[in-house]
KEVO-615364 format. One record per residue: x, y, z of N, C-alpha, C in turn. Coordinates in Angstrom, 1 decimal. Example, Ala and Ser with C-alpha at 12.3 -4.5 7.8 and 13.67 -1.06 7.14 Angstrom:
> 13.2,-5.7,7.8,12.3,-4.5,7.8,13.2,-3.3,7.8
> 12.8,-2.2,7.1,13.7,-1.1,7.1,12.9,0.0,7.9
//
This chain:
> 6.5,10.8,-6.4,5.1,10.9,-5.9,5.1,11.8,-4.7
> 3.8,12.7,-4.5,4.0,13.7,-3.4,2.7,13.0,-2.8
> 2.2,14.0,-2.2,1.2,13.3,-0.7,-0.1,13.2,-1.4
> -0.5,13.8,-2.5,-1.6,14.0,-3.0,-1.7,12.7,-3.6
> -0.8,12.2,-4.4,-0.6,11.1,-5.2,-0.7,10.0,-4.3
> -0.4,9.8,-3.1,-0.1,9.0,-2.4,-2.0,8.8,-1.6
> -2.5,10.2,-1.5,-3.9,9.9,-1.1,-4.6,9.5,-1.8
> -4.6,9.8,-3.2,-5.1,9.5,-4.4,-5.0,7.6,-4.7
> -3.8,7.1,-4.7,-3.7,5.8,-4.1,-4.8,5.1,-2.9
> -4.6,6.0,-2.2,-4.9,5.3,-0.6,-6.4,5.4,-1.2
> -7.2,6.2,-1.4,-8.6,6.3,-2.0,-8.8,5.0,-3.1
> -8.1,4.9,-3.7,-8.0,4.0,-4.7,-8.3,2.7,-4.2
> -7.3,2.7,-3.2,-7.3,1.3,-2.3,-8.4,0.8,-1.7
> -9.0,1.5,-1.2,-10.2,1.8,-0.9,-11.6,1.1,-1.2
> -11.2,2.0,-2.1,-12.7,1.7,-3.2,-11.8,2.3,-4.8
> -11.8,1.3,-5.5,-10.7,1.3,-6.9,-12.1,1.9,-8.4
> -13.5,1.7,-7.8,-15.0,1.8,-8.4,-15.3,3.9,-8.4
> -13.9,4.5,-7.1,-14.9,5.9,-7.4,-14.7,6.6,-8.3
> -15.8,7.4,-8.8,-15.6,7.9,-10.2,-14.0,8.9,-9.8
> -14.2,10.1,-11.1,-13.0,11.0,-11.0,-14.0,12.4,-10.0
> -15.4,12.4,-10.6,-15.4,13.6,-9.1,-15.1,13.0,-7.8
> -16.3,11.7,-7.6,-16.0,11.8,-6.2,-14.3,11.8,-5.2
> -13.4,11.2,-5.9,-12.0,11.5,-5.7,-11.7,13.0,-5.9
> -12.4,13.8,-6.6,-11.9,15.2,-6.7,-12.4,15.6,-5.5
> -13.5,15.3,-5.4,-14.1,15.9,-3.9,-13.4,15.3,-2.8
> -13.1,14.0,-2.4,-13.1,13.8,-1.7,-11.2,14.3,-1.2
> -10.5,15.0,-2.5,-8.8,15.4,-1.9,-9.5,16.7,-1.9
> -10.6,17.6,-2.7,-10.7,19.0,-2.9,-9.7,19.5,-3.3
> -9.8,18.6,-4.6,-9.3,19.1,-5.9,-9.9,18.7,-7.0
> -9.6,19.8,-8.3,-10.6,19.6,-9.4,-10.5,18.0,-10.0
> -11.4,17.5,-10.9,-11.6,16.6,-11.6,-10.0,16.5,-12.6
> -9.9,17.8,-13.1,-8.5,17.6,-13.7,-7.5,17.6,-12.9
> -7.7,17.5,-12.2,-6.2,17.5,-11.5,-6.2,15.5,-11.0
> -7.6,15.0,-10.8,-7.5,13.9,-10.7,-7.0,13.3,-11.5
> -7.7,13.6,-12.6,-7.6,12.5,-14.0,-6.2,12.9,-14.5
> -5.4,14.2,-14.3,-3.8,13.9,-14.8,-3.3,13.2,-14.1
> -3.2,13.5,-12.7,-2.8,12.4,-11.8,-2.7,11.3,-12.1
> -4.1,10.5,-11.9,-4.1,9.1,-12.5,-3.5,8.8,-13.8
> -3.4,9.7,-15.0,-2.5,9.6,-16.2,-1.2,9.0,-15.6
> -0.7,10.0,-15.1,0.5,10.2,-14.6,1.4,8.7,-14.1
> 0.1,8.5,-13.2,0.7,6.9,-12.0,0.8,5.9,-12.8
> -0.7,5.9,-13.9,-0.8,4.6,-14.4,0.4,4.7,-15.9
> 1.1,6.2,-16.4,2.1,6.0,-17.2,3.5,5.5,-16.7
> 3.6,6.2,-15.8,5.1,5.4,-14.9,4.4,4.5,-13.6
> 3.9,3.5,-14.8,3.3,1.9,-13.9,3.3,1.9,-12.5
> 3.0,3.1,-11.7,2.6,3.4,-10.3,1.5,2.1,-10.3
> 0.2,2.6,-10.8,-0.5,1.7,-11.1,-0.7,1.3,-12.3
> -0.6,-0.4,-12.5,-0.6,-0.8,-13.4,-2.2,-1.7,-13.3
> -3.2,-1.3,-12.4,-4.3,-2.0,-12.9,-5.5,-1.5,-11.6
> -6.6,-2.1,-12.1,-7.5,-1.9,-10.7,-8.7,-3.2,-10.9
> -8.8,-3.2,-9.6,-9.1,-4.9,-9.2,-10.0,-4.8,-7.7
> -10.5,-6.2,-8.2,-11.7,-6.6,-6.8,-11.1,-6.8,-5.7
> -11.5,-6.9,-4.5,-10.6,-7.6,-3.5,-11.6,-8.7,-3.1
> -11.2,-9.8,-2.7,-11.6,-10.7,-2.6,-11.5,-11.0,-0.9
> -12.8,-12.2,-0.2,-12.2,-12.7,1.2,-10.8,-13.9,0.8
> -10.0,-13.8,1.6,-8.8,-14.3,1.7,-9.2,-16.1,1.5
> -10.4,-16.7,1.7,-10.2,-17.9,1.7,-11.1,-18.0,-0.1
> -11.0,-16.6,-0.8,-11.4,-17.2,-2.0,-10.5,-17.2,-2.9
> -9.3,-17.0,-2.7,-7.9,-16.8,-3.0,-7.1,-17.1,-2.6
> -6.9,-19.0,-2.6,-6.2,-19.4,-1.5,-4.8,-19.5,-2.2
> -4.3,-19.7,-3.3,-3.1,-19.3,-3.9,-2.0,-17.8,-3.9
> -2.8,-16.8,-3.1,-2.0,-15.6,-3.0,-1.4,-16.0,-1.8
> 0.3,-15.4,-1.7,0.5,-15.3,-0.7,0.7,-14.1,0.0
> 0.1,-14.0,1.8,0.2,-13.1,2.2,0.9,-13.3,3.3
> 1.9,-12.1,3.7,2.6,-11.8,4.9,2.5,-10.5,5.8
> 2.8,-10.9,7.0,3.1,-9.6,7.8,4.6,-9.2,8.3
> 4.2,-7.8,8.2,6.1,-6.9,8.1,5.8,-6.1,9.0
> 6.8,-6.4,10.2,6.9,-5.5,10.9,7.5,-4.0,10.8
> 7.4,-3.1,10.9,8.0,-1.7,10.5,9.0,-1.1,12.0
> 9.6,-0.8,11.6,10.3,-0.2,13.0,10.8,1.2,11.9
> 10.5,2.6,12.9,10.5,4.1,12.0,12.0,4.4,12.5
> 12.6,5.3,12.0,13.5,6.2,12.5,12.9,7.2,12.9
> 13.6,7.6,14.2,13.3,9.4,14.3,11.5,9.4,14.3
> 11.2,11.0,13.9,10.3,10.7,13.7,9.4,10.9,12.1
> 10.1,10.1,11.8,9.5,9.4,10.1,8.4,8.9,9.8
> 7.4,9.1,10.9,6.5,7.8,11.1,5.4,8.4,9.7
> 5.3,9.6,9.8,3.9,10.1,8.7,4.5,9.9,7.0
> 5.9,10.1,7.0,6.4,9.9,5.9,6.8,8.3,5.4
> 6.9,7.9,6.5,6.7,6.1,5.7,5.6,5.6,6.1
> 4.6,6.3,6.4,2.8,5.7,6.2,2.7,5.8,5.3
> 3.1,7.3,4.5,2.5,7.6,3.4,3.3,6.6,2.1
> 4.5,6.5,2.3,5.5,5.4,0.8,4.8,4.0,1.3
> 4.3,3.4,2.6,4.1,1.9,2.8,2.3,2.5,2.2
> 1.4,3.5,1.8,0.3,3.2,1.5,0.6,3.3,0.1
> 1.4,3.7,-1.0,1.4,4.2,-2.0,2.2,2.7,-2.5
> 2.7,1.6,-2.1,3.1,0.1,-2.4,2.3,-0.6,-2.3
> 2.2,-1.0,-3.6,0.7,-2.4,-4.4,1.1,-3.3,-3.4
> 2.0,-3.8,-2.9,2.1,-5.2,-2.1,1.3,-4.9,-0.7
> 1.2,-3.9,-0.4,0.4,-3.2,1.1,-1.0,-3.3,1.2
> -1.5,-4.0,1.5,-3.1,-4.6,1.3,-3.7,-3.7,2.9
> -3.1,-3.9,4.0,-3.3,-2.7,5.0,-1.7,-2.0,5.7
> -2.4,-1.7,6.5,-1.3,-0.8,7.2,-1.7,-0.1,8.8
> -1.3,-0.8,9.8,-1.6,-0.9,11.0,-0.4,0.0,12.0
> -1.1,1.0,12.8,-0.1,1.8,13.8,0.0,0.5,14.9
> 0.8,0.6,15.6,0.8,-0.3,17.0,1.8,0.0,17.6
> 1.4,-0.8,18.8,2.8,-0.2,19.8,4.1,-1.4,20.2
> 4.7,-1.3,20.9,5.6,-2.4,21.0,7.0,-2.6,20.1
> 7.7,-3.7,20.1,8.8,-3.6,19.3,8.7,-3.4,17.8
> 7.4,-3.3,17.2,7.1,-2.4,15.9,6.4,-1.4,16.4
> 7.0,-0.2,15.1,6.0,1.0,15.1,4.6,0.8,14.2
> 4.7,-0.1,13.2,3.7,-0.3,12.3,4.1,-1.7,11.6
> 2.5,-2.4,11.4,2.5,-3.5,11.0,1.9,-3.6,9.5
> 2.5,-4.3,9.1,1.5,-4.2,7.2,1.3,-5.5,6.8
> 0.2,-5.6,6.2,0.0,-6.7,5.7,0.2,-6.9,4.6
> 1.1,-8.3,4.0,1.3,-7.9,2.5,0.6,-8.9,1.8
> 0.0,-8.2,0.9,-0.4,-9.8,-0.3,-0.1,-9.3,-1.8
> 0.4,-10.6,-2.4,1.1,-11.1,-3.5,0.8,-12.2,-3.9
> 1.5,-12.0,-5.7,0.5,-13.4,-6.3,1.8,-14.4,-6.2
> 3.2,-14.1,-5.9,4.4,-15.5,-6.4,5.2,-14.7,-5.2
> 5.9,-15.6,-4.9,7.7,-15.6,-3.8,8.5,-14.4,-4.7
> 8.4,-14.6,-5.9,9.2,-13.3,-6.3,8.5,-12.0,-6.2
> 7.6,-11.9,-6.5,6.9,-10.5,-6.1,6.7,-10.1,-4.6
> 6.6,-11.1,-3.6,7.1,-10.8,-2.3,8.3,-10.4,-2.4
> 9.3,-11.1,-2.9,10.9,-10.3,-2.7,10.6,-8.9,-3.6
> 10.4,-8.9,-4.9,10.3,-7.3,-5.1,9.3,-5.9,-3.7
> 8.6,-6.5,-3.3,8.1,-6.0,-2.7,9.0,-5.6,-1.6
> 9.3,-6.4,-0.7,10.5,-6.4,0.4,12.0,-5.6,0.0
> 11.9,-5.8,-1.0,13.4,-5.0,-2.0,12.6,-3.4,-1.5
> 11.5,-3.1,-2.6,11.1,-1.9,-2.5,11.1,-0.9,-1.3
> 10.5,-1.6,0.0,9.9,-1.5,1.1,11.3,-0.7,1.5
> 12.3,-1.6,1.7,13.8,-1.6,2.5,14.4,-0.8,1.8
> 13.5,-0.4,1.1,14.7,1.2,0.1,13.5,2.3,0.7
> 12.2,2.4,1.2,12.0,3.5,2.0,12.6,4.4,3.0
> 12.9,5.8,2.8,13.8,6.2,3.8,13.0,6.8,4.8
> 13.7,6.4,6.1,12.7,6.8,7.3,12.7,4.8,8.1
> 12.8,4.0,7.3,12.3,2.7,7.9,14.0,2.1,8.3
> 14.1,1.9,9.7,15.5,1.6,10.2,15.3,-0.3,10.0
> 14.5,-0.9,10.2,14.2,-2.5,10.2,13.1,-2.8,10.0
> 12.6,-3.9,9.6,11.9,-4.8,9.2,11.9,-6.3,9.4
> 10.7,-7.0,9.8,10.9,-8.4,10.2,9.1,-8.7,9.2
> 9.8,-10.0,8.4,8.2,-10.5,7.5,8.3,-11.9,8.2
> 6.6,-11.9,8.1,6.3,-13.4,8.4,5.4,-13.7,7.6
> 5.6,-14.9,7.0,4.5,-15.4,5.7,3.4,-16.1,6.7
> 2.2,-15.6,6.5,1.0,-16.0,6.8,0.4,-17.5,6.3
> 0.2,-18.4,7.5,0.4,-19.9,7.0,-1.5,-20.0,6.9
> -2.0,-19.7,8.1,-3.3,-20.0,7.9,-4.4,-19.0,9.1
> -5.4,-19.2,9.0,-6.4,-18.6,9.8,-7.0,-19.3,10.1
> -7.2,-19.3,11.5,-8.1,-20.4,12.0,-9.4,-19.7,12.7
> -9.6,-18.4,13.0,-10.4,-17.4,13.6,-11.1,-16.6,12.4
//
């Protein structure tokens, strides 16, 4: 995946409803170049679907966590871009302190959190990581 694909994602993320122009317009690039693209991701199961998002208390069976990111060097634009382009990444937050970026993850089972966390920890550029499973909101 290059940066295009990975915007094409993040757009996705978005809003998963915009047609193929408004995504052409909105990378400024043609309509074909979208729609191979999305060929492309949805053949090598990049994406394997597109879906509503829901408020969090209408889906109280998913589970969701937060992962701390700590970058190497300065890697920071190039693992924004691999943590936006991972289905388990629901956001993705700059911040300062003993993380360089925070992500939120949601998942439907404990195993697809661990695939997710597998994935994550094979991005190059990310020196650590710390997850915390999200118990409740009270705010």
């Amino acid at each position: 995946m290059d940066e295009l694909d990975h915007q094409l994602i993040a757009l996705l993320r978005q809003n998963a409803r915009l047609s193929v122009a408004d995504l052409a317009h909105k990378l400024k690039v043609s309509r074909g170049t979208v729609t191979n693209r999305l060929r492309k991701l949805e053949d090598s199961q990049v994406i394997v679907g597109y879906t509503v998002r829901l408020k969090p208390e209408a889906e109280p069976e998913r589970i969701r966590a937060w992962m701390g990111v700590q970058v190497e060097g300065n890697q920071t634009r190039r693992v924004i871009a691999s943590l936006l382009g991972e289905p388990g990444v629901s956001s993705l937050h700059d911040t300062n302190g003993r993380w360089d970026l925070l992500a939120e993850l949601e998942v439907g089972s404990m195993n697809e959190l661990s695939q997710v966390l597998e994935r994550v920890r094979l991005i190059p550029g990310i020196r650590a990581t710390e997850t915390s499973l999200h118990l409740a909101t009270y705010r």
